[in-house]
N, C-alpha and C positions, 0 to 999 in steps of 0.2 A: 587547349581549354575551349570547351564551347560557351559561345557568347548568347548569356540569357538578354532576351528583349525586354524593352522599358517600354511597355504601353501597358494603359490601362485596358484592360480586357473588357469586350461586346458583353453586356449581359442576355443569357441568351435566354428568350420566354419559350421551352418549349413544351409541349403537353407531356406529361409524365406516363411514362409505360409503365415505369416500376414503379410498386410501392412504395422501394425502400427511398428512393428518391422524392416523396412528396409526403415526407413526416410532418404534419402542420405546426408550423410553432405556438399557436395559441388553437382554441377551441373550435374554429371558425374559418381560420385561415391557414392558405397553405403558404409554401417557400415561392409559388410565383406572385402572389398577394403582394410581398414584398419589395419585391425587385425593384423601382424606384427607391427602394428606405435602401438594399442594398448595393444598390449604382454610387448612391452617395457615402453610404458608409464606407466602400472600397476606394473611391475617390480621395475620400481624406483620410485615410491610413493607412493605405496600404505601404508607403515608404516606413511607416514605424515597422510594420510587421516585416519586410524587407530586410529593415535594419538591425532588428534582434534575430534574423535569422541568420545573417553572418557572425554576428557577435557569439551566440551561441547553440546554433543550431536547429535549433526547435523550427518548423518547415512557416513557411508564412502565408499558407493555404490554412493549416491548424490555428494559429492564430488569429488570422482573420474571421473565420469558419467560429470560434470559439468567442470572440466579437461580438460577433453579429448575435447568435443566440443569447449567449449571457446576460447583452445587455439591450436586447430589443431592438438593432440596429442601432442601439445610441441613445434610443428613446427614454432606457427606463430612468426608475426612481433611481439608481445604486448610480446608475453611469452618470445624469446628468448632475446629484448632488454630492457626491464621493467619486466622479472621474474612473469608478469602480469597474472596468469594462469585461470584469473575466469571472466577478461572483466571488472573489476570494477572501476569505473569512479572517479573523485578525489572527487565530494560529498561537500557540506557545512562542513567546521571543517578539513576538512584533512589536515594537516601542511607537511605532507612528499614529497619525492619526486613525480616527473610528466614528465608524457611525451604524446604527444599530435600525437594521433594516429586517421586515418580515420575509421570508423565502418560502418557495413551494417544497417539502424533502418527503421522498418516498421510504421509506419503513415500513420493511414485510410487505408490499405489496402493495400499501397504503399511502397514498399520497394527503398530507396535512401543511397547513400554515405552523411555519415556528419563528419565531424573533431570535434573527442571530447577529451577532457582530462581525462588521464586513471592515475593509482597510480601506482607509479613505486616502487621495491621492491629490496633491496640488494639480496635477495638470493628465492629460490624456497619453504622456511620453511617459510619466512615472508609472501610471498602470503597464504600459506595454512593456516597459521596463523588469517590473517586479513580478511579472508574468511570466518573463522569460526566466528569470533569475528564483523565483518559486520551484520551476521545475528541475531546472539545473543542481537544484541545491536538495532537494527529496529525495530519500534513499528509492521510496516506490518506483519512479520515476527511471533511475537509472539507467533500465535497462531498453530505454526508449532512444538513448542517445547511442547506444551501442548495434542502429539499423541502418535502413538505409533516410536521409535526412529528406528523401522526396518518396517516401515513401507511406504517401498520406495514411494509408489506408492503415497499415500496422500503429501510426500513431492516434488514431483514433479508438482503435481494438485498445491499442494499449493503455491510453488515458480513461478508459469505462473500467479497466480491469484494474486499474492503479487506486480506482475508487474517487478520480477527479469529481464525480456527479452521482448522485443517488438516483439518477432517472435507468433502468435498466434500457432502455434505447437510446442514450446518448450517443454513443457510437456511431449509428445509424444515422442518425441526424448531422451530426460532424459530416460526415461523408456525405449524405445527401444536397449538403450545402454547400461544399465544395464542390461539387459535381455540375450542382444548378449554377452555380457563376463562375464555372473553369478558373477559381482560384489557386490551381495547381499550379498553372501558367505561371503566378509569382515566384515557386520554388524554384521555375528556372533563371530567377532573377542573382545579380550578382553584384551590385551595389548601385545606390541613387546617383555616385557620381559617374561621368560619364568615362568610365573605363572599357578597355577591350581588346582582345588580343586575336590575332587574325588565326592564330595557331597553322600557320602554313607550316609546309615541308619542305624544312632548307636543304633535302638531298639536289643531286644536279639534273634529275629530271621533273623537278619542280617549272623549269622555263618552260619546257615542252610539254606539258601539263595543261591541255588549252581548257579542257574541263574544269581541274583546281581552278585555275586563274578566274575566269569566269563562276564559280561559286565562291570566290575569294570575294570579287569585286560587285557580287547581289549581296554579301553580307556587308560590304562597306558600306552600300547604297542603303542597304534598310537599317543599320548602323546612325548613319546620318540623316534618313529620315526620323528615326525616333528621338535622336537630337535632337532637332529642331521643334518636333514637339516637345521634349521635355522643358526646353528651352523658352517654349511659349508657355507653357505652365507654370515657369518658375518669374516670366516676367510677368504674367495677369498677378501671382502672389506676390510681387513687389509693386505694381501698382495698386494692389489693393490696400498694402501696409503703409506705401506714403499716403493715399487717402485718408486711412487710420489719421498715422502721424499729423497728416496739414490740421483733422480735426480735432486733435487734441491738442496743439498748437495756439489751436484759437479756441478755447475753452479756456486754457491756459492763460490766453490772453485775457479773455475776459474775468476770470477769477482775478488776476492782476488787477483790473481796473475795478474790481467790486472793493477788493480788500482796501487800494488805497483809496475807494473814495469811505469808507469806514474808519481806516488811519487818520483820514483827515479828520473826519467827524469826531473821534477821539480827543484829537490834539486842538479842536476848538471847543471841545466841553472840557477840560484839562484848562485851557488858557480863560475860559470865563470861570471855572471854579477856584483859579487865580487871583480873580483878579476881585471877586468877592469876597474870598479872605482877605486878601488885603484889606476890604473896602472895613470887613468884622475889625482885622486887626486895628487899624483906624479909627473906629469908633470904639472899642475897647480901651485902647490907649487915652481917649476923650472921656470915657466912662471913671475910667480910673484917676486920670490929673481932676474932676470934679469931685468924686470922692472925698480925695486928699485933702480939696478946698476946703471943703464943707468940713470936712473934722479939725483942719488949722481953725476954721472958725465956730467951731463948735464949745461951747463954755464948759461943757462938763468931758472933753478930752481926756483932759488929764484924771481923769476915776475909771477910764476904760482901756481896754487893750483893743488894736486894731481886729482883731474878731468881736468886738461888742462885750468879752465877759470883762469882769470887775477886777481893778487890778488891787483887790484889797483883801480875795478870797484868802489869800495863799494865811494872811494871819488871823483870821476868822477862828481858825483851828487849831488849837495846840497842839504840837508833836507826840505823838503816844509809842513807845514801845511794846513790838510787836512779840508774841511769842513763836515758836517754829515754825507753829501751823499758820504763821502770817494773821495771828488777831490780838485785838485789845478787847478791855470790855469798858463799856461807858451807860452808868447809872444801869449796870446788871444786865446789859445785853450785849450779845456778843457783833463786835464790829470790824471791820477791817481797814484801811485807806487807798484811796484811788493815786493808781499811780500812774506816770505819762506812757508806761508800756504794757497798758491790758485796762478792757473798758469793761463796762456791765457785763458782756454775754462771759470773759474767761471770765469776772469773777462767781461768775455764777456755776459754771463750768470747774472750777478751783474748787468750790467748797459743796459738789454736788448736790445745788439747790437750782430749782426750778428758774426760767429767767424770769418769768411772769411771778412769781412770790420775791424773788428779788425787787423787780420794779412796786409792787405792792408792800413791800415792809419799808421802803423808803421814801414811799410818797413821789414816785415818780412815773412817770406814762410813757417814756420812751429812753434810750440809752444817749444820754444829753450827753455836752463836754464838759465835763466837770475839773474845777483844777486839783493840781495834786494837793494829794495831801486831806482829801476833804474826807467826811467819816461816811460810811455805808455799813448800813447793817444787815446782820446774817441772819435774825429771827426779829419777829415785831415788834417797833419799840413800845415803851412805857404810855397808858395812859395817863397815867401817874405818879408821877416825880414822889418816892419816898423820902426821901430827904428834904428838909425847908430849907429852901430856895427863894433866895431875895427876887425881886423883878427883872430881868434883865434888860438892859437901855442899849436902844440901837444904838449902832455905831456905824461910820461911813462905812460900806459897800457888805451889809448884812442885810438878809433877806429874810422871813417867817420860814423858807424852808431848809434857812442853813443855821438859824436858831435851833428848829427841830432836831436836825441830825446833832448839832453843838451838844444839846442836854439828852437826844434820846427819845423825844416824845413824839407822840403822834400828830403831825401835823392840823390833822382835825382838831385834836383835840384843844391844840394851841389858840388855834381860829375863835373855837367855840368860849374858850376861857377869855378873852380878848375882844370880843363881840365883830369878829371879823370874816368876811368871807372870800372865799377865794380870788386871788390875783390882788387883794390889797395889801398895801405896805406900810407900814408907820413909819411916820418922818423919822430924821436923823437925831437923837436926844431923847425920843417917846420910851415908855417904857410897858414891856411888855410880861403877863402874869404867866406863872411856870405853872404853879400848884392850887393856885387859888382864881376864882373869879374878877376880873379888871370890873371897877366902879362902873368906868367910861371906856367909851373908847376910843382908841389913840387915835393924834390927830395923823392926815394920810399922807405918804411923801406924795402918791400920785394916783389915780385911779387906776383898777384893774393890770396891772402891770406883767408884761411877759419880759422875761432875761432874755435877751438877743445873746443867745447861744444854739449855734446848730448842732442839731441831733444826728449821729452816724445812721440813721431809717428813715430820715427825711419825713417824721413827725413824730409826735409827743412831747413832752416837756414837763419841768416842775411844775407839781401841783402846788400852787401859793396858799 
């Protein structure tokens, strides 16, 4: 077995005799224009294109060659955002990523811009990868693998005639750029690691073979020189990766020390919003044993329930039975009662009436707390009480607006028969006129008076 050489190959500048070798790859420039952008493209992949050439064939002059063009020496849009190094298109069956990039494609003779969708790749291994594995797997193709595998030139005829490229001079170009950077050299390579075989001749005149022995021992020597350099190459990329590594280390580090000084700052607005609850809790606690006080010593306690309403509603109201559809009728209008499980909006909602004509046929401005039991009307009541009706005489914990609902009448109008106006209230024993106009008017429990009852909308209330 003859032992291919591990150096990175001269790029050679020389003036071009032949056409075929100085195909420009853009408008302007030719293949020695390049040769720095190709020094370093060859530099950093040529071991991939090495390495899919043992794996499966495909020459790693072509690959390389195929590289450099495709993707502008590395430069372009496809390669540096899609890792994209070969042009290759997402294809029937690709599942992987995609990014949808414009290409230059010749048709009929015509060269045009078309937006096509190309395979996008995590890293620059996974192109060379799927590059190799592209061809291996294409019927077109086939007959490419069935040559000779250093036999650049039939794989370039053969990938223009496979239809890898619409450029009718691709071919050309393949070749010309293998040619310009003796990337052939690589096909006589035979793996990155440092293998080799001296392939001597174990007959018995192999000792007396002064010639062998001596071409035996210029291949060990240039064997071990390229050792050594490859050896130098592999340690500059491991000092270059703990430099990485030391600086991400200390990034690392210092992210560490951002987050815990954030942690902490957390954990000391956490222990002062601690510690000001408590401070709320504490005075709430203070809030509420005063409260308490103040209603132990409040004289009229005992007429209230700890929400403020009157604990004398409940019989204000006599019980009425309801029919199916949940109503009674009182002095000829239809009404229903409030119960501790649905407030103004379902009853309004229950008997498909507006919520705002509910609060208007009852004389009230918002959906107060009303106790059970109390009457609500479903159409407007009476201004008019037809039946004679004696006066009615307050009694402990009734109000003008729960007289109104008791007989039906429009609160207005009670007011106005009564000579009274809103938010006033007749004492306890006054008595007040249903049907007919009051002489006088009653004497007042208190002026202007609102029922300390809170409203579920956080405003409104009985109109007095």
């Amino acid at each position: 077995m003859k032992t291919r050489p591990f150096v990175i190959p001269a790029i050679a500048l020389l003036l071009c005799g032949n056409a075929a070798l100085c195909n420009p790859t853009s408008n302007n420039t030719t293949l020695e224009d390049h040769a720095p952008q190709a020094e370093q493209y060859i530099k950093q992949y040529y071991r991939l294109a090495v390495q899919e050439m043992e794996r499966t064939l495909v020459p790693a002059s072509i690959t390389l060659a195929q590289g450099m063009l495709e993707s502008g020496f590395g430069t372009s849009e496809l390669a540096q955002r899609a890792n994209n190094h070969f042009g290759i298109k997402c294809h029937k069956g690709w599942t992987g990523d995609t990014y949808s990039h414009e290409s230059s494609e010749t048709l009929n003779g015509k060269t045009k811009p078309i937006l096509s969708c190309f395979r996008s790749y995590g890293d620059v291994l996974e192109s060379f990868k799927d590059h190799s594995d592209f061809l291996a797997s294409r019927s077109n193709y086939s007959f490419l693998f069935q040559s000779n595998t250093k036999d650049y030139k039939s794989w370039a005829k053969g990938l223009s005639k496979a239809g890898y490229a619409t450029d009718p001079n691709y071919a050309k170009k393949l070749i010309a750029t293998i040619e310009m950077y003796n990337l052939s050299e690589f096909d006589q390579f035979q793996s990155p690691e440092l293998s080799f075989n001296l392939n001597y001749n174990s007959s018995s005149d192999f000792n007396n073979d002064l010639s062998s022995l001596k071409t035996q021992i210029n291949n060990l020597e240039s064997l071990l020189q390229k050792s050594a350099s490859y050896k130098s190459d592999l340690e500059q990329q491991l000092h270059s990766k703990q430099s990485t590594l030391n600086e991400l280390k200390i990034q690392q580090q210092l992210l560490k020390q951002e987050l815990d000084a954030k942690i902490n700052n957390i954990h000391s607005s956490l222990n002062a919003q601690n510690e000001l609850i408590g401070n709320l809790e504490a005075r709430l606690s203070q809030t509420e044993n005063i409260q308490k006080s103040m209603l132990k010593s409040d004289p009229m306690r005992s007429y209230f329930n700890a929400d403020g309403s009157s604990k004398q509603h409940g019989a204000i109201f006599p019980a009425q039975q309801l029919n199916s559809d949940g109503i009674f009728y009182q002095s000829g209008k239809k009404a229903t009662l409030i119960r501790a499980d649905r407030n103004l909006v379902d009853i309004a909602q229950q008997h498909a009436i507006s919520y705002q004509d509910l609060l208007k046929y009852n004389d009230l401005e918002g959906d107060v707390l009303l106790d059970e039991g109390y009457y609500i009307y479903l159409e407007p009541k009476a201004s008019q009480l037809k039946s004679a009706v004696q006066p009615h005489q307050i009694k402990r914990g009734e109000t003008m607006h729960s007289i109104a609902q008791l007989y039906g009448i429009k609160l207005s109008k009670l007011h106005k028969k009564n000579h009274l106006i809103q938010g006033e209230e007749p004492k306890v024993g006054e008595f007040v006129f249903l049907n007919k106009n009051n002489d006088k008017k009653p004497e007042l429990r208190y002026e202007h008076s609102t029922i300390a009852q809170e409203t579920n909308f956080n405003g409104g209330g009985i109109q007095r």
